[in-house]
N, C-alpha and C positions, 0 to 999 in steps of 0.2 A: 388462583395465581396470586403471588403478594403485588400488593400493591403498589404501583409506580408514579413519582412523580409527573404529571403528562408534561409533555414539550412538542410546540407545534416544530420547534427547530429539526427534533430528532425524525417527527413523524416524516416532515420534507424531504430530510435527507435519503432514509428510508425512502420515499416515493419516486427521488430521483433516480436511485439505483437499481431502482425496477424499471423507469424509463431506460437509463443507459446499457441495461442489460438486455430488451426488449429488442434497442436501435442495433447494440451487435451483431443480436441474434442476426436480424433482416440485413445486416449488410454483407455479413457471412453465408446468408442463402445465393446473395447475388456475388461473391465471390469463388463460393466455391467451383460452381462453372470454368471460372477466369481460368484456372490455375491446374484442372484437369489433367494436361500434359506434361505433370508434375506428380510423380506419384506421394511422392515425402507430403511436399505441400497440401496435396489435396489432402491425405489423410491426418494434417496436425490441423488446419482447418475447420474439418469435420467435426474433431476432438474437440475443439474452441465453442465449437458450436453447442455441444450435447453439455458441454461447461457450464457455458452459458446461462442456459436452460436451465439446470438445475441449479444456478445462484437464484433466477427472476421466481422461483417456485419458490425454493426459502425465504427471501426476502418477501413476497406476499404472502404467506404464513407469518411471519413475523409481524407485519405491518398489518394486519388485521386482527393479532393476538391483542399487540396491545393499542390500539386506537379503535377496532373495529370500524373500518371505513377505507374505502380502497381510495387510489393517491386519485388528486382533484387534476383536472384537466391541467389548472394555472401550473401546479407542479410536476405533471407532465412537459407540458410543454417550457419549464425552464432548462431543460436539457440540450445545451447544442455543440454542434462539433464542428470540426474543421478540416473534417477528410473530405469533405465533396468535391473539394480542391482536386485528389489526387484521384483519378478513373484509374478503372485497369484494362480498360478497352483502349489498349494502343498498342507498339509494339514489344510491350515487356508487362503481359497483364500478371507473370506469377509476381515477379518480387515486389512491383504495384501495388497487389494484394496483400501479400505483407509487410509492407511499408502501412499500407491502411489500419491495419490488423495490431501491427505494433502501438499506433499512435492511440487506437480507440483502446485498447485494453492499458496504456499508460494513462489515459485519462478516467477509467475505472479505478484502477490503483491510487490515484490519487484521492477520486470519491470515496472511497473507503477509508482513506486518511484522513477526510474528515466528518467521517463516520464514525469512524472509534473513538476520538473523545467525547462524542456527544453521548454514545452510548454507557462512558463510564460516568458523566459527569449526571445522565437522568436516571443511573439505576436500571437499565437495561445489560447488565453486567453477570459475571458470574458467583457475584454476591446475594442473587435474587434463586438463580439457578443453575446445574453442572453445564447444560448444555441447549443450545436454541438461542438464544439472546441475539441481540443485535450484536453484541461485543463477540460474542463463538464466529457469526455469518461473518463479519469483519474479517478478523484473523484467517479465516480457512478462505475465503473468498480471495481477500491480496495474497497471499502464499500460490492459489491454484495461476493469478493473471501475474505473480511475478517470475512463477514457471514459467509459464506460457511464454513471456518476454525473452526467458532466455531462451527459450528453444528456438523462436526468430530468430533469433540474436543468432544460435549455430549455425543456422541453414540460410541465410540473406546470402551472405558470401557466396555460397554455392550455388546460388541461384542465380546471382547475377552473370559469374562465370559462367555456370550451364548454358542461359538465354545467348553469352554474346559467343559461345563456341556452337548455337545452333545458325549464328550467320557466319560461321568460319572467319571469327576475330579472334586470331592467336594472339597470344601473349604477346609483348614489346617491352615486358620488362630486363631490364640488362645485369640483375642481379644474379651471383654467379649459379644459385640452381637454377634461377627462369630461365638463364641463357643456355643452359645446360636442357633447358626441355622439362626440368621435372615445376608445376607453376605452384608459388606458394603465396600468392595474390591473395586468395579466400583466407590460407591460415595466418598472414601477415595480419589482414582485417580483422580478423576474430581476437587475433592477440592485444592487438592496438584498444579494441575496444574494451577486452577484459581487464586490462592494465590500467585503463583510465579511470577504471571505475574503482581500484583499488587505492589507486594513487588519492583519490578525489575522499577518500575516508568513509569511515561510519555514517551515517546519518544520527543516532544516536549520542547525546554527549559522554565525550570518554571519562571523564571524572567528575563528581555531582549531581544534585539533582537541584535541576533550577525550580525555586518557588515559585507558583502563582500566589493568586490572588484568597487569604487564608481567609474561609469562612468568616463569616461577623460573629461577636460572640464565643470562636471558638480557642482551643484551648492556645494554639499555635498563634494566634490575634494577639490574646492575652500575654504569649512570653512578649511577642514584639516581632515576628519574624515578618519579610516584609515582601511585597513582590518583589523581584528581582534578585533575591538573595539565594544563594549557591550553597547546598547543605552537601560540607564534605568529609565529613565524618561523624558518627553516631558513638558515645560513648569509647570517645578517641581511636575507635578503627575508620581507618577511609573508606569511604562507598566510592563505586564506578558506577553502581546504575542504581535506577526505583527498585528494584526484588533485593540489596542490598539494605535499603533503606528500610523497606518494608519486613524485613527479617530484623532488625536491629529496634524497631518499635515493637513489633512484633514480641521480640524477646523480654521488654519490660513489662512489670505487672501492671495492671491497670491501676492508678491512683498515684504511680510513681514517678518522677521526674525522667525524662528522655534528654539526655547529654547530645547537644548537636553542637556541631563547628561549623560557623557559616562563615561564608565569603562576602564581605557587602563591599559594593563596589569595585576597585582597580584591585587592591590588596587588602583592603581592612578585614579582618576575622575575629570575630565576634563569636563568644560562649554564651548557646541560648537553649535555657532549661525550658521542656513542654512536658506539660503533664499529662499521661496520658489518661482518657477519659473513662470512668469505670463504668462498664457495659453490663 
């Protein structure tokens, strides 16, 4: 295996996500029960579960690849949550359960986000290798828990509905199809919530890419680029994202000057030649 810079940060992280994966798992054994009288629910559940399971195997393959030593209690136990708050033993244990279910796999989702920088920045990447990495389990780990999200996301509404038409609470909306009988309560919800998240943008910066902090010594040090500074165009075409950027270095020969247009600051743009380093 090539060699990798070790990092106790990454190894942690890695540790914790075998913790947080583990706690799923078991809250999900005690959910699935909950939610029984639910056939959708029980069986995305289920599916959450066998997920699960097969992220905390990867990730311990991974964390024992390259550290060789399984996670330390102290990194165990820095994992904690905030759903014991919500039981599903009352009288609405399905949507309960997925109220729980959303919040712990958002809190993975996020684990994993700050997973994947660590794993580009110690060379657990797919610079080292096609596939296995910390940086592959990342990617395919949030993609499988921000499915999962949504598929709550479709079925909560329904559920809630469902539970409160098993105590013969009809509708009381006065909109003209509710009043009409046909209830559009759930797809009102669904909509409202799809919409917000649209309205609410990218996560990702739509034009740029913001600088860190440029290696010491390195080429990018040397022209002067500096934290903070917003590289928006490479040999005067605009970039929108890093694969843009990395295409446009990319295409220079090694030993050659790389034309970037930065932003420093409110409005100042600044022309900053990096040479790129012959490999």
């Amino acid at each position: 295996m090539t060699d990798m810079q070790d990092s106790n940060r990454l190894h942690t992280q890695l540790a914790q996500m075998i913790a947080l994966e583990t706690v799923i798992e078991q809250r999900l054994e005690e959910l699935i029960p909950e939610v029984s009288d639910h056939t959708e629910a029980t069986s995305l559940l289920i599916s959450f579960q066998s997920l699960s399971q097969s992220h905390r195997h990867a990730l311990e393959t991974r964390l024992l690849a390259i550290s060789n030593k399984p996670p330390s209690d102290q990194e165990v136990n820095a994992i904690s949550f905030t759903t014991n708050a919500l039981s599903a033993r009352g009288n609405y244990p399905v949507s309960t359960s997925l109220q729980v279910m959303y919040t712990m796999l958002q809190q993975a989702v996020i684990g994993y986000s700050v997973l994947h920088p660590l794993a580009t920045r110690f060379l657990d990447s797919p610079f080292i290798a096609s596939e296995g990495t910390s940086y592959h389990l990342t990617q395919q780990h949030t993609l499988d828990y921000v499915l999962a999200v949504q598929q709550i996301s479709r079925l909560l509404q329904d559920v809630v509905l469902w539970e409160l038409d098993r105590e013969s609470r009809e509708c009381q909306c006065i909109c003209p199809s509710c009043e009409a009988g046909i209830c559009l309560c759930a797809m009102a919800g669904r909509s409202f919530l799809s919409n917000t998240w649209v309205e609410a943008g990218p996560i990702a910066d739509s034009i740029g890419v913001y600088v860190q902090l440029p290696k010491q010594n390195s080429a990018a040090a040397r022209a002067g680029l500096q934290r903070g500074d917003v590289i928006i165009a490479v040999a005067g075409h605009e970039i929108e994202s890093y694969g843009d950027l990395q295409s446009g270095v990319q295409s220079v020969e090694p030993g050659k000057g790389i034309q970037l247009t930065v932003r420093r600051g409110a409005d100042q743009l600044e022309e900053v030649v990096v040479t790129r380093p012959n490999t």
